[in-house]
N, C-alpha and C positions, 0 to 999 in steps of 0.2 A: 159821608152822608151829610147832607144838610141839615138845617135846623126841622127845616117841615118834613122833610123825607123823615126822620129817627120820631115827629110829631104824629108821621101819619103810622108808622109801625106802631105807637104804641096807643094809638087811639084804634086803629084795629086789633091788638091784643086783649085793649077792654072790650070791645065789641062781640069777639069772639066770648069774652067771659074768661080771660084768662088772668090771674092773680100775680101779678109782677111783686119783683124788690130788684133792688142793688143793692151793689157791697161797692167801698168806697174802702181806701187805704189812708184818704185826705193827707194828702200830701199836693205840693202847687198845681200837679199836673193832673190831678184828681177835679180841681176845681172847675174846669170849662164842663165837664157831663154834669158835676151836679148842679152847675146853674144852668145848664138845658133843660134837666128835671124839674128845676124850680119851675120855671115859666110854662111845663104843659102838664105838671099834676105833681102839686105838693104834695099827695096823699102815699105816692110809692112812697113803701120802708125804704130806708138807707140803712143795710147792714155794715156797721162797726168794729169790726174782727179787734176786737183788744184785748191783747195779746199777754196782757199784763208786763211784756220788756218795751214797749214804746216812750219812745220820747216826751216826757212831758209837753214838749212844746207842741206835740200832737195833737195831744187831747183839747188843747188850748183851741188849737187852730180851728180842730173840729169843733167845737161850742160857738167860736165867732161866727162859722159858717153856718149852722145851727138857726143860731139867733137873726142873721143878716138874711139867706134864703129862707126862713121858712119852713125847715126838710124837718120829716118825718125821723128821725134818727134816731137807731136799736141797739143798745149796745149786747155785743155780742161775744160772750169770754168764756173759757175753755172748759170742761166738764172735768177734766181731770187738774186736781192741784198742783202748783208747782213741786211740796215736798216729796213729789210720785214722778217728776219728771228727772230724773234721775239715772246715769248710766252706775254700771257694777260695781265703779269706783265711789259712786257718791257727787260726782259731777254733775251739775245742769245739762242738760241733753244741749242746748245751744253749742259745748263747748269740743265733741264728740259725735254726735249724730243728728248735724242739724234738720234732716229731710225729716226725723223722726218726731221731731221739737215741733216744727213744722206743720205737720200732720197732726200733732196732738191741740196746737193752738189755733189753726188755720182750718185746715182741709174738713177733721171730725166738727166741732161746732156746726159746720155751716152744713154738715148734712139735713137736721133734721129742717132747716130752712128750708130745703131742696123738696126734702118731703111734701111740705105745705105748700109749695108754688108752681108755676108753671111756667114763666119766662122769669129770666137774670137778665142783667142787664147790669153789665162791665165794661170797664170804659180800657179797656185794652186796645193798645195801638202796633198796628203790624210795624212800623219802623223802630220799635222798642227791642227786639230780641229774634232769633229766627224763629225759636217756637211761634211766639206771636205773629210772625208774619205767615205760618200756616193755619192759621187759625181763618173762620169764612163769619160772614156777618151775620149768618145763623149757623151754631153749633147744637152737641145738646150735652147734656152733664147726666149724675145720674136722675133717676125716680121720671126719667124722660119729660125733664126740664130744660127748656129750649135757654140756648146761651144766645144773647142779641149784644151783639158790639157794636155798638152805633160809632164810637170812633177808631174802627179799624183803620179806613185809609185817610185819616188826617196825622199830619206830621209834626213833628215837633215844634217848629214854625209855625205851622195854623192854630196849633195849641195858644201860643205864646204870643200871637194875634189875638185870639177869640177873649184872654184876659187883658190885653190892654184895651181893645175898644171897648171890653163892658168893668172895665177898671177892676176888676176883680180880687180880694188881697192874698198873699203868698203866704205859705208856709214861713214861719219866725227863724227857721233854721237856713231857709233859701239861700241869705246873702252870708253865711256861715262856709257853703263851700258845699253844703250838703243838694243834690240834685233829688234821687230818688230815696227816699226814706221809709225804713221800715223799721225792724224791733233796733233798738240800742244797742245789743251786743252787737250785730252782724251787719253794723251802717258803718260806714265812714264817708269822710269827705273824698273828691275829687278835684281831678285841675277843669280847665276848660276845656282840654283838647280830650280828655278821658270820653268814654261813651257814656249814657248818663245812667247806667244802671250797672258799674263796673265797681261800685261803691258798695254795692248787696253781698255779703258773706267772702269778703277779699282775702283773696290767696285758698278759697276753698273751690272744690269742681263742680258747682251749686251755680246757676240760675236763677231759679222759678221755686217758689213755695210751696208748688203742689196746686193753688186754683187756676190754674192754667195749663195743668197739665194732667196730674190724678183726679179732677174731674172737668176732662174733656171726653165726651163719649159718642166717636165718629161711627156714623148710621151707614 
């Protein structure tokens, strides 16, 4: 979608009366939708999933973009405490059952957001993953909360365009090796030739977090 086509969806969701947010992972590839959002309504929430294992250089990132856009930004952290996230042994669930870690620090928070809204608005790209490549530019999640992916069919390249011409700045960890970034334990770096989300929970049969998948809810 274009700039004005993803302008004109979300001026007709206002219109309609419908109460938008996003969720934002801010990370480099995060950065082209929330400067979309900037430029046609600073007033969406930006949901913040922090996670409490994120990268310092995260929080960092998100504060510069914060302050530089304008964005409304919420942080958003887990109901259950880490001392409770615990498998049999006494483990961190990270190390053991990550879908479950997962769900405790992802998926659950951002229910009751779901509750109170009525369009999401995720910047997931079908060239990312095959999940994501069945994904459609309207979806719905639960509490029948329409999921709007305005950069479905932009690629990684048009991404990586849309931040040089509006000079955009990059995650701190970017030129580190790190592509896709998400909690600390379950990040590593990659090469060039790697795919860029092959860095997320390596050497385990894990994907996706769950908001791209436990709540996808096809009508």
């Amino acid at each position: 979608m274009t700039f004005e086509e993803i302008e004109r969806h979300l001026k007709l969701y206002n219109y309609q009366g419908k109460k938008l947010f996003a969720t934002s992972s801010f990370q480099t590839q995060s950065v082209a939708m929330l400067h979309i959002i900037s430029k046609i309504d600073k007033t969406i929430p930006i949901y913040f999933l922090n996670t409490g294992y994120l990268f310092p250089e995260t929080t960092q990132y998100k504060d510069l973009l914060q302050k530089q856009f304008g964005l409304n930004i919420i942080d958003l952290k887990p109901t259950v405490p880490k001392i409770l996230q615990k498998d049999n042994q006494g483990n961190l669930l990270f190390t053991s059952d990550p879908d479950y870690c997962c769900y405790l620090n992802k998926v659950q928070p951002l229910d009751s957001v779901l509750a109170d809204h009525d369009v999401w608005i995720n910047g997931v790209r079908a060239d990312q993953s095959k999940v994501r490549s069945e994904l459609f530019v309207e979806d719905f999640a639960p509490h029948n909360v329409i999921r709007f992916h305005p950069l479905l069919d932009w690629t990684k390249q048009m991404v990586w365009a849309y931040i040089k011409e509006n000079n955009l700045p990059h995650h701190p960890l970017e030129d580190k090796g790190f592509v896709s970034i998400g909690c600390e334990p379950c990040t590593r770096k990659i090469t060039i030739s790697d795919d860029e989300r092959v860095g997320r929970w390596y050497g385990m049969n894990k994907t996706e977090c769950g908001l791209n998948t436990d709540l996808v809810v096809k009508k």
